[in-house]
N, C-alpha and C positions, 0 to 999 in steps of 0.2 A: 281262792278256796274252792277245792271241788266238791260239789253237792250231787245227789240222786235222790230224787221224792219216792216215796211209800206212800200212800196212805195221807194221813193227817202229819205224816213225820218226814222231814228230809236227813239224809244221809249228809254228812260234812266230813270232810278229810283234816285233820290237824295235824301243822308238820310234824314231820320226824322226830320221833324224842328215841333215846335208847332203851333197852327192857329194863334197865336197872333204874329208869327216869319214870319210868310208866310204875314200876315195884313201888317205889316212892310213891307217887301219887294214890297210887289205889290204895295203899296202905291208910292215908289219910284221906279218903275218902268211900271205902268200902266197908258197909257194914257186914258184919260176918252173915255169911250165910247167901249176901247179895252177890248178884251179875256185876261184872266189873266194867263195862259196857254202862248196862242201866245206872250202877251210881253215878257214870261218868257223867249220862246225861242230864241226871239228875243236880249234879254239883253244877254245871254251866249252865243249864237253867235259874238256877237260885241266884248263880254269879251275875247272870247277864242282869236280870228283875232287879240286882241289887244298883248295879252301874247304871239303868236303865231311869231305877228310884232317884241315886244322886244324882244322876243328869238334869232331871227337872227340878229338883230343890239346890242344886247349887253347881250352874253349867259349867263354873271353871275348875270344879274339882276334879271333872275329868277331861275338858277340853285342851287343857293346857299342856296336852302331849300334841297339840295341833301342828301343822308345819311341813316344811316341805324335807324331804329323808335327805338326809346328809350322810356322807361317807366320808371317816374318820381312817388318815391315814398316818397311825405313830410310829416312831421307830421304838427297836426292842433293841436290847443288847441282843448279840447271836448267842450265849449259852442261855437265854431266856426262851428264843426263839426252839431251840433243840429241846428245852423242857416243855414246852408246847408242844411239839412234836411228836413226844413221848405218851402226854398226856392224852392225846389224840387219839393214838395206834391206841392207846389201854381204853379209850374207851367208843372208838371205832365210830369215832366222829372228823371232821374237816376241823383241822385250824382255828381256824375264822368263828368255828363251832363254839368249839372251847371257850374261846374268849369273850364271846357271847351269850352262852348259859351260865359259867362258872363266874364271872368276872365282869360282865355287863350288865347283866339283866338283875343279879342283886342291889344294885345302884337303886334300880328302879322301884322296888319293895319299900312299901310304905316303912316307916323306923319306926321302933315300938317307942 
C-alpha cells in the first residue's frame, strides 16, 4: 500500500478500480452535495472501526481469511476464455482482472 502523511492524515493508494467501479461506489456512498474523496474516507473509517469492533468481540469472524495466498490455476473452455477476453477490452481491465472483481470477489460477500 503506498502512503504520504499530511498532517494528522496519511495519504493511501487503493488499487485500481475502473471509473465506472468508482461511479458505483460513490454512488452508494456519497451524500449529495459531498466530496467524493471525503465520503471515501469517511466510509473506510466507519468500515475499518467496524472490522476493528468484531475483531475483538469475535476474532474468527474475521481471521479466518488467514493463510498463506494460494494461486488457483483452472482450466476454461477456449470460447470462455475469448469471452473473458472481450470482457476485458470493454472494460479495460487484465484478464485475471475480470475474474477477480466480477467472479471471485462476490464469493466472498457475506450472503444475505
Amino acid at each position: 500500500m503506498n502512503k504520504r502523511k499530511k498532517g494528522n492524515s496519511t495519504q493511501i493508494s487503493i488499487r485500481s478500480r475502473t471509473t465506472g467501479e468508482w461511479d458505483l461506489i460513490f454512488k452508494k456512498i456519497t451524500p449529495a452535495g459531498d466530496s467524493n474523496l471525503q465520503s471515501l474516507s469517511k466510509h473506510i473509517r466507519r468500515e475499518v472501526l467496524k472490522v476493528k469492533n468484531r475483531l475483538n468481540d469475535v476474532p474468527e469472524s474475521v481471521t479466518w481469511m488467514g493463510g498463506e495466498k494460494v494461486v488457483m490455476r483452472p482450466y476454461l473452455d477456449n470460447s470462455i476464455i475469448e469471452d473473458i477476453k472481450y470482457i476485458a477490452i470493454c472494460m479495460k481491465v487484465s484478464e485475471p482482472e475480470v475474474i477477480d472483481r466480477l467472479i471471485i470477489t462476490p464469493l466472498l460477500q457475506p450472503q444475505p
